[in-house]
TORKOL-617442 format. One record per residue (C-alpha): residue number from 1; z, y, x. Coordinates in steps of 0.2 Angstrom, whole numbers, plus 5000, padded with zeros to 4 digits. Layout:
BEGIN
<martor resi="NUM" zz="Z" yy="Y" xx="X"/>
...
# end
This chain:
BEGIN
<martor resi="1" zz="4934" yy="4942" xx="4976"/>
<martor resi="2" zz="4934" yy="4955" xx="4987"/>
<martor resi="3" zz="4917" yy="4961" xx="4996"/>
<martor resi="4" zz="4918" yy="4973" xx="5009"/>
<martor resi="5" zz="4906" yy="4987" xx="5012"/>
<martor resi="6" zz="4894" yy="4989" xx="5023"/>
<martor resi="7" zz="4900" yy="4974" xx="5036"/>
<martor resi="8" zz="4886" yy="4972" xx="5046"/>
<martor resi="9" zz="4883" yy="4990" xx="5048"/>
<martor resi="10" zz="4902" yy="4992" xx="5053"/>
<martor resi="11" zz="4902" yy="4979" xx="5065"/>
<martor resi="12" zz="4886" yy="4985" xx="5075"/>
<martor resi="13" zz="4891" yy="5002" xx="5075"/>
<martor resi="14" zz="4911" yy="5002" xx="5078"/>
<martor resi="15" zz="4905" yy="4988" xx="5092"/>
<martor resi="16" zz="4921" yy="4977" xx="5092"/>
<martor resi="17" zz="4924" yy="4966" xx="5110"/>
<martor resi="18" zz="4935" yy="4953" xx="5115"/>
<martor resi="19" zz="4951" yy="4961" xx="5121"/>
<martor resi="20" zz="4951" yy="4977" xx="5113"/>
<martor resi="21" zz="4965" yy="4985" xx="5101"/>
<martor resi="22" zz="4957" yy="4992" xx="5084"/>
<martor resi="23" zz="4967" yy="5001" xx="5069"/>
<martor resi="24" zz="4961" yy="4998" xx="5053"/>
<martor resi="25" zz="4965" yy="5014" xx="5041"/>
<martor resi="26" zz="4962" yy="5004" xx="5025"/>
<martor resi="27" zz="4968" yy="4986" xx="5027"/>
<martor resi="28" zz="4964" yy="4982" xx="5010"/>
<martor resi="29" zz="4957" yy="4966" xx="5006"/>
<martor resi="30" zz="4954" yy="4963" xx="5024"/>
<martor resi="31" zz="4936" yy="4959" xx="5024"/>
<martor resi="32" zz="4931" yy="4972" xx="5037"/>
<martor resi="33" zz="4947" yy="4967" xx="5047"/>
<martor resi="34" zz="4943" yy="4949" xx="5048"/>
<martor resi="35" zz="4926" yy="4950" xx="5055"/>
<martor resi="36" zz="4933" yy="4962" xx="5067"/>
<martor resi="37" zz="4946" yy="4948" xx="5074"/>
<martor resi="38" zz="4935" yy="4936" xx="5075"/>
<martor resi="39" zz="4926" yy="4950" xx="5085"/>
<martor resi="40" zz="4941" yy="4954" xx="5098"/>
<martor resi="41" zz="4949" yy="4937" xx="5099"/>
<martor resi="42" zz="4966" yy="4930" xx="5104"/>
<martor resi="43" zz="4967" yy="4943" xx="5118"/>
<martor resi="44" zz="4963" yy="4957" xx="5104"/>
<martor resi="45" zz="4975" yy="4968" xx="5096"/>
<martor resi="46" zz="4973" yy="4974" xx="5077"/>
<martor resi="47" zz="4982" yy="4985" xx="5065"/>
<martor resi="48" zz="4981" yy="4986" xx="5048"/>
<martor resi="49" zz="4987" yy="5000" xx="5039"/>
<martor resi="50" zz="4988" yy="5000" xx="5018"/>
<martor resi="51" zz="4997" yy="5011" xx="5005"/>
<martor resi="52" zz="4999" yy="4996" xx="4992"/>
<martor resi="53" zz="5012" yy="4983" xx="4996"/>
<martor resi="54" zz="5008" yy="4972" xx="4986"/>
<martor resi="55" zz="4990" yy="4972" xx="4994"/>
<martor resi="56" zz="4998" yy="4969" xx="5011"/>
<martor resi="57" zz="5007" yy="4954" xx="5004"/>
<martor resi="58" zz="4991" yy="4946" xx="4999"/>
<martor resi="59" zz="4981" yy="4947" xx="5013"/>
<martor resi="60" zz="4996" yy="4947" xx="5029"/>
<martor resi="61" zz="4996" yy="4925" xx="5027"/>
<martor resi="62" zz="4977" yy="4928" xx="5027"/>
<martor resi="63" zz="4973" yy="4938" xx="5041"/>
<martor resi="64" zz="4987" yy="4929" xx="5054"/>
<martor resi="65" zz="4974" yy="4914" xx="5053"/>
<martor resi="66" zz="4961" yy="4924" xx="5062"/>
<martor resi="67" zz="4964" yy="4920" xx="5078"/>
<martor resi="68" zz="4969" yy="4942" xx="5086"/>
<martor resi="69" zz="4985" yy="4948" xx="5088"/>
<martor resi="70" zz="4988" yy="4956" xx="5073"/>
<martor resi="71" zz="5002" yy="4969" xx="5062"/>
<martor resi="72" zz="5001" yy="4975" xx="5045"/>
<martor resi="73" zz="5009" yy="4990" xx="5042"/>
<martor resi="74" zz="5013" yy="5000" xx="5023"/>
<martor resi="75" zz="5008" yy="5017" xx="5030"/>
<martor resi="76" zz="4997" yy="5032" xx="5023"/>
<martor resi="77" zz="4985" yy="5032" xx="5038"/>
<martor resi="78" zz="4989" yy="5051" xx="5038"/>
<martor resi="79" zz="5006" yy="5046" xx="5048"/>
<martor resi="80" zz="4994" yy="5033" xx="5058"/>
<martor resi="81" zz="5001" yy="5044" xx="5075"/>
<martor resi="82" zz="5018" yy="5040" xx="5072"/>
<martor resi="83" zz="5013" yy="5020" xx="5066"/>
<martor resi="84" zz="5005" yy="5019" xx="5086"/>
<martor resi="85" zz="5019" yy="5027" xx="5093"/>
<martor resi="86" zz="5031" yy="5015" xx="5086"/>
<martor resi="87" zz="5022" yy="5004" xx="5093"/>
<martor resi="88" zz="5021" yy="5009" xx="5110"/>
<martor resi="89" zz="4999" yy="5011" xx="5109"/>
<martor resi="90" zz="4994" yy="5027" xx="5117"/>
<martor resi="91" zz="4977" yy="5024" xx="5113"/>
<martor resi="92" zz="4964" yy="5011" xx="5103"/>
<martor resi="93" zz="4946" yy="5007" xx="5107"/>
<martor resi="94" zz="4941" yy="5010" xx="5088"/>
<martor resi="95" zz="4948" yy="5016" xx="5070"/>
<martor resi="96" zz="4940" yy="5013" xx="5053"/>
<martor resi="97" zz="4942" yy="5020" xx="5040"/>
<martor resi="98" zz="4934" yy="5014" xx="5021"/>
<martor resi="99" zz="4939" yy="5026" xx="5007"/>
<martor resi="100" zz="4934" yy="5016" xx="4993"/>
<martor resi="101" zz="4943" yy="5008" xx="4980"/>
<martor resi="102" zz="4944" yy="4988" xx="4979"/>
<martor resi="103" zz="4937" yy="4979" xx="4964"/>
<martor resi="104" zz="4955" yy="4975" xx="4961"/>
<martor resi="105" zz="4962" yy="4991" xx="4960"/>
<martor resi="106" zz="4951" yy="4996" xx="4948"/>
<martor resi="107" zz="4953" yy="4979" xx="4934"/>
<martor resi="108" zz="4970" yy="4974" xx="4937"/>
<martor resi="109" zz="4981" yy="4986" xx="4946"/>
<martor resi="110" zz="4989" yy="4992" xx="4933"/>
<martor resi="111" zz="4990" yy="5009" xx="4938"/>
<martor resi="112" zz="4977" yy="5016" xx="4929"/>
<martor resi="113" zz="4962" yy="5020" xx="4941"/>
<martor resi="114" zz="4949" yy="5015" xx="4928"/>
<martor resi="115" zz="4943" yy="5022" xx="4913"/>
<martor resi="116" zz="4941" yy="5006" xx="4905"/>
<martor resi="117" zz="4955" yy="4998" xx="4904"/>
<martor resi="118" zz="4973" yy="5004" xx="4894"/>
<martor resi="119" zz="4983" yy="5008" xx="4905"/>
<martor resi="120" zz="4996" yy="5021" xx="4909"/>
<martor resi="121" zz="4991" yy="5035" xx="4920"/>
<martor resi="122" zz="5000" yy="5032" xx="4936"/>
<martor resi="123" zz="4986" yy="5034" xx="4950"/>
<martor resi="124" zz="4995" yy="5031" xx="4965"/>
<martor resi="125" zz="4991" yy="5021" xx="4979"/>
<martor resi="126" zz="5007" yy="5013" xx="4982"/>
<martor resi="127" zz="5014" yy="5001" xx="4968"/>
<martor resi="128" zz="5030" yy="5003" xx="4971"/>
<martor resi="129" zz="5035" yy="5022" xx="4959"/>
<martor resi="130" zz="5048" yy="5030" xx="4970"/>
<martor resi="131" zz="5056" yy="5044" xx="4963"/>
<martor resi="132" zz="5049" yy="5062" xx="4965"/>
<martor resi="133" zz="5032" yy="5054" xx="4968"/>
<martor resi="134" zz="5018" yy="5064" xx="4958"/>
<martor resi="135" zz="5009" yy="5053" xx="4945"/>
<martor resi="136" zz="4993" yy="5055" xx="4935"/>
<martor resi="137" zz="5004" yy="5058" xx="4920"/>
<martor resi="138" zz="5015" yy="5071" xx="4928"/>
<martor resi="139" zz="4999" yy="5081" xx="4930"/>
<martor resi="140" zz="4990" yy="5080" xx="4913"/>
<martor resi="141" zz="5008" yy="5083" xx="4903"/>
<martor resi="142" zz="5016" yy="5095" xx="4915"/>
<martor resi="143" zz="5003" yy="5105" xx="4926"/>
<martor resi="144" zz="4997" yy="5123" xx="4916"/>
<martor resi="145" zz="4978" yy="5124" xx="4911"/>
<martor resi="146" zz="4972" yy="5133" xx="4924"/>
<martor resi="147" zz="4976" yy="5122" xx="4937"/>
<martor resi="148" zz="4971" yy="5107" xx="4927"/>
<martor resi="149" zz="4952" yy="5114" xx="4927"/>
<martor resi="150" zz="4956" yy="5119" xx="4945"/>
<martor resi="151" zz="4957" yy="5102" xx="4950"/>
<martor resi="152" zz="4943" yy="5093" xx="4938"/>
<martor resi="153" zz="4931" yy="5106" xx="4943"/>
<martor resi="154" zz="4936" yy="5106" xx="4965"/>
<martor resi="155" zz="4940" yy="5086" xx="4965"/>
<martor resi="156" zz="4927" yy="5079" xx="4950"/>
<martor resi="157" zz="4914" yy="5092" xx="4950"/>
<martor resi="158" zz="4916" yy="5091" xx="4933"/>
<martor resi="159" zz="4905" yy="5105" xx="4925"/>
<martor resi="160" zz="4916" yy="5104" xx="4908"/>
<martor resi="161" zz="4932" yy="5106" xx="4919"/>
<martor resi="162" zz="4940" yy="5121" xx="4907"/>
<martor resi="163" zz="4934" yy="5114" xx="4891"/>
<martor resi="164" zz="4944" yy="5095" xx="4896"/>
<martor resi="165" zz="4960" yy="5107" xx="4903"/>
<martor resi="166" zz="4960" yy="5114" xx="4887"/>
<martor resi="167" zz="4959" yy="5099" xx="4877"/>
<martor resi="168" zz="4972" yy="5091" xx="4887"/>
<martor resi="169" zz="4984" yy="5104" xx="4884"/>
<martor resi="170" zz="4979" yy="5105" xx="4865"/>
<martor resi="171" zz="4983" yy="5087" xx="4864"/>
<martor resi="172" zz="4998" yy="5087" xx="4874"/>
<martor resi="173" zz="5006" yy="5098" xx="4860"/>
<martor resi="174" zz="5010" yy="5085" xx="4848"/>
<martor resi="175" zz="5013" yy="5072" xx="4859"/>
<martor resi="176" zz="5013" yy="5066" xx="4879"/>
<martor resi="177" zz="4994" yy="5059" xx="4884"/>
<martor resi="178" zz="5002" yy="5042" xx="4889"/>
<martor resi="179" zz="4987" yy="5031" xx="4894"/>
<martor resi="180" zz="4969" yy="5031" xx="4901"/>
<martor resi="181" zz="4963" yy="5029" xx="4884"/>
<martor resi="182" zz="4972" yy="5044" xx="4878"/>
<martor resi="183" zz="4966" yy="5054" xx="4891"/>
<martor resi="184" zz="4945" yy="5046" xx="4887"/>
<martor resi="185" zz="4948" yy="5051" xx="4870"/>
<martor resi="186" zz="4951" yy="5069" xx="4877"/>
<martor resi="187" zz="4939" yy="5071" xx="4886"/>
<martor resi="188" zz="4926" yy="5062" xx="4874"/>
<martor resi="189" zz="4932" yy="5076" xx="4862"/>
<martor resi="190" zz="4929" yy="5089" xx="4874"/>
<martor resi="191" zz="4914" yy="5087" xx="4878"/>
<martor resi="192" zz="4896" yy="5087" xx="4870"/>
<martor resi="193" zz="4887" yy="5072" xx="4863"/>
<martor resi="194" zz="4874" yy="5073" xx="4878"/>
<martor resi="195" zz="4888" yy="5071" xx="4890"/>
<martor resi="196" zz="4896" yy="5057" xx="4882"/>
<martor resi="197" zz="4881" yy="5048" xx="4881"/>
<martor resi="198" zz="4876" yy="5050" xx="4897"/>
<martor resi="199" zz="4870" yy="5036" xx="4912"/>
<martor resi="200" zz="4888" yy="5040" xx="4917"/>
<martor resi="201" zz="4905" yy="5039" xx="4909"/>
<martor resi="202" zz="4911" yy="5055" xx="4904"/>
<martor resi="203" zz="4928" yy="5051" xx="4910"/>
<martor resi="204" zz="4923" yy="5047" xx="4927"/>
<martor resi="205" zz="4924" yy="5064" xx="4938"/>
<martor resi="206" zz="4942" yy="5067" xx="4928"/>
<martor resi="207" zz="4947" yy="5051" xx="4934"/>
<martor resi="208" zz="4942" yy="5056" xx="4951"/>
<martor resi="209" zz="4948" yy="5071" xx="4954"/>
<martor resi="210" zz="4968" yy="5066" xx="4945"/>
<martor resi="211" zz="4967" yy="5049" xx="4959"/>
<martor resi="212" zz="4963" yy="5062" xx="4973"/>
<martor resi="213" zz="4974" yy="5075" xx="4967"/>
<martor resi="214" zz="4991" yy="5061" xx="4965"/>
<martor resi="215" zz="4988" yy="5056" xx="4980"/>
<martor resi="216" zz="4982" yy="5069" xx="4991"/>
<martor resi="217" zz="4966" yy="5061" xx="4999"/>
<martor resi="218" zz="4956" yy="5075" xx="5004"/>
<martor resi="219" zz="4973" yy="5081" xx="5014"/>
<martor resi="220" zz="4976" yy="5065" xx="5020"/>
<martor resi="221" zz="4958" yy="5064" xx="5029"/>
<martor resi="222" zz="4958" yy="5078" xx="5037"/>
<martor resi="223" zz="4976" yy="5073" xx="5044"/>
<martor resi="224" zz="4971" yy="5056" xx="5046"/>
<martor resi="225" zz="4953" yy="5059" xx="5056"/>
<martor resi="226" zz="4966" yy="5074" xx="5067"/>
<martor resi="227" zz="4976" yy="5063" xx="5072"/>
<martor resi="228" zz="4962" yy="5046" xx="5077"/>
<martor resi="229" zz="4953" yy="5059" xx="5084"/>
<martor resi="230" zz="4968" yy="5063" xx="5095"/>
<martor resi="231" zz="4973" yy="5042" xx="5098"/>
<martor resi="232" zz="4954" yy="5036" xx="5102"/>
<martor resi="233" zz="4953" yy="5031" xx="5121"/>
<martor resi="234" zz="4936" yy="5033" xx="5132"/>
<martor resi="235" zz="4920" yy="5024" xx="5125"/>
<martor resi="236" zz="4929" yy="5021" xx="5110"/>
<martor resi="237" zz="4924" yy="5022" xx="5091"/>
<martor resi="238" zz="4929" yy="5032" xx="5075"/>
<martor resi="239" zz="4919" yy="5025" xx="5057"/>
<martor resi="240" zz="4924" yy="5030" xx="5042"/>
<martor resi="241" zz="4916" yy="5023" xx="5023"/>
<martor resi="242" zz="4916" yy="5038" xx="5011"/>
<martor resi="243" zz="4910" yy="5036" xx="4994"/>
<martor resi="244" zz="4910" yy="5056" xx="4985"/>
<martor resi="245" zz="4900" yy="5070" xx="4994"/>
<martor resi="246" zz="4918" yy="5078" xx="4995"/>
<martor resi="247" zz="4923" yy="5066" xx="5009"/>
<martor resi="248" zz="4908" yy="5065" xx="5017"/>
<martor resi="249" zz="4907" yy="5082" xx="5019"/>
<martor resi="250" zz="4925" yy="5082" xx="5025"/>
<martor resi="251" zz="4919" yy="5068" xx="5038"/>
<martor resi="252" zz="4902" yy="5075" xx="5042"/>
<martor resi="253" zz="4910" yy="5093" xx="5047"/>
<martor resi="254" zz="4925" yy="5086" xx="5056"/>
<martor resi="255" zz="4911" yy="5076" xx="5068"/>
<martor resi="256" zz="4900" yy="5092" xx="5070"/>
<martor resi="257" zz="4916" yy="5102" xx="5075"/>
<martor resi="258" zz="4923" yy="5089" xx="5083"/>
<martor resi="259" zz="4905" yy="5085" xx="5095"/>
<martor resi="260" zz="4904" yy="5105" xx="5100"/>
<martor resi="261" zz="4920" yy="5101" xx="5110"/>
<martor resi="262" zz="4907" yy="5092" xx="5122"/>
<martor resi="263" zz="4917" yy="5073" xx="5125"/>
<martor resi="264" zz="4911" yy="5068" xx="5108"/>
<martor resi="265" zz="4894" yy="5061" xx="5103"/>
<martor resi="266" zz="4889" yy="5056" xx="5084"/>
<martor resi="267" zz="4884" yy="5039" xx="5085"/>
<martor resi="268" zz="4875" yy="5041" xx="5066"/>
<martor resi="269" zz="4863" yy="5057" xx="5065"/>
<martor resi="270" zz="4863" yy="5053" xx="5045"/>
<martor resi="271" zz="4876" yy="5042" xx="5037"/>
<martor resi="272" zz="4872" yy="5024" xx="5035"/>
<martor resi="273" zz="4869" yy="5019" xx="5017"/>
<martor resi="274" zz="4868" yy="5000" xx="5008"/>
<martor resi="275" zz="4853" yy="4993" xx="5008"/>
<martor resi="276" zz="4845" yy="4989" xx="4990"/>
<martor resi="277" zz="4851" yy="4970" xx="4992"/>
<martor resi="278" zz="4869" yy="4976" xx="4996"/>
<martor resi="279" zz="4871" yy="4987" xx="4983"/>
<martor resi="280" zz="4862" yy="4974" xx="4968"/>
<martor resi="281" zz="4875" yy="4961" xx="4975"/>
<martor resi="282" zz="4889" yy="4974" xx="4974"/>
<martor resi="283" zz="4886" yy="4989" xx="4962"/>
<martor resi="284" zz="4904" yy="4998" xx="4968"/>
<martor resi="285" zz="4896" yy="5001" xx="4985"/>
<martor resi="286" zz="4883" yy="5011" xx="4979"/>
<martor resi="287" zz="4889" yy="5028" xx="4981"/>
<martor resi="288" zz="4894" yy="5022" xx="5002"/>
<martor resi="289" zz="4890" yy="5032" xx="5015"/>
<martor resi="290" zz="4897" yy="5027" xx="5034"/>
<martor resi="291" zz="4898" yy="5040" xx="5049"/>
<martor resi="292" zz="4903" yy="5035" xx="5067"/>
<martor resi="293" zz="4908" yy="5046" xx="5081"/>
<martor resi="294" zz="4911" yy="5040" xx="5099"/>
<martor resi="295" zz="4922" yy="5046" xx="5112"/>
<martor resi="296" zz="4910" yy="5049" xx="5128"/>
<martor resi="297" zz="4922" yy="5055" xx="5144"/>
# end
């Protein structure tokens, strides 16, 4: 089942009323989206924007129960300007976004997002595989060495970054790495004993930084925060869930800049973070940090 982060703390801060027109960046599961209906009611408006059709499928039945006016759409909320033009909105009362992976993404997606599962390395967002789409695999059999540790050290922060490129490339001699469990053996093998055995999986930041490398994510939330920025009306809200210190720092300096322009104001002087209850009853939302901006005049 999936719990989403943070609710409360969304709902108070992003401030949903009756009547008003949201846009939710990362339908999901549609558990911030289905508070936030109940919150605007039959004369509200919501969007729901998600990468993964097969997601949208699940929870579209679900969320037309809810009593709001409501559209799902399979977008990259990068391309969220051109999804409210289509639709003829000029501007919303409030955006969210939550960059966090789902429960089920991670167990049963088949794409290869966790560690711990055998899977093959896919990573994208979207389950449909379109051709000329970059995947996980493309990047640890085709990409040279140096852009390999380029992208384990920038995305992961992963200190062993060149000693796991060069393992990959090693291994990928003989044969392709096919799965996530070829790639853990890798970097089990390239790292020290200490690391391995670590609080922390020694795969994790590799993971990390190949999921935000096949898909873009950093890129896409600059573009994506641009663009709300741009579509938010008067007295209306922008909060966004990150969960590495590379999107919230993304988030944090986009606000800053953002505030300087003078018809901002940060709503959150430090991010919001689960409480101890929060985090116990949901481990994944640990690492959860949400920022709100609000457009004053």
């Amino acid at each position: 089942m999936h719990i989403p982060v943070l609710l409360q703390e969304v709902i108070e801060n992003l401030a949903p009323k009756e009547g008003m027109t949201i846009l939710d960046c990362t339908l999901g599961g549609g558990g911030h989206s289905k508070e936030i209906c109940s919150r605007i009611g039959k004369k509200g408006m919501l969007i729901g924007l998600d990468q993964d059709e097969a997601s949208l499928a699940k929870v579209r039945e679900e969320m037309e129960k809810c009593g709001c006016a409501f559209t799902a759409v399979n977008e990259n909320f990068r391309n969220l300007d051109t999804v409210l033009e289509q639709m003829h909105i000029q501007s919303v009362s409030g955006i969210l976004f939550d960059l966090g992976l789902r429960e089920d993404q991670l167990s049963s997606s088949g794409r290869g997002f966790s560690f711990r599962k055998d899977e093959p390395l896919i990573m994208t967002f979207s389950s449909e595989l379109r051709q000329g789409k970059l995947t996980a695999y493309e990047v640890v059999n085709a990409w040279s060495e140096g852009e390999i540790g380029r992208i384990l050290k920038e995305y992961g922060e992963e200190r062993f970054a060149r000693r796991i490129a060069k393992g990959i490339v090693v291994f990928r001699k003989n044969k392709p790495i096919q799965t996530t469990y070829d790639l853990v053996r890798i970097i089990e093998e390239s790292t020290p004993i200490f690391y391995r055995k670590g609080r922390q999986h020694a795969a994790r930041k590799t993971f990390q930084a190949l999921r935000i490398a096949v898909n873009d994510e950093l890129g896409a939330l600059r573009e994506g925060l641009t663009k709300a920025q741009m579509h938010v009306g008067i007295g209306g809200r922008i909060a966004v869930i990150s969960f590495h210190s590379l999107e919230d720092r993304i988030v944090k300096h986009f606000f800053k800049d953002i505030q300087k322009v003078g018809n901002w104001k940060i709503i959150t002087k430090k991010p919001i973070v689960p409480s101890d209850v929060e985090t116990e009853r949901n481990p994944l939302a640990r690492s959860a940090k949400l920022r709100v901006i609000e457009k004053t005049h």
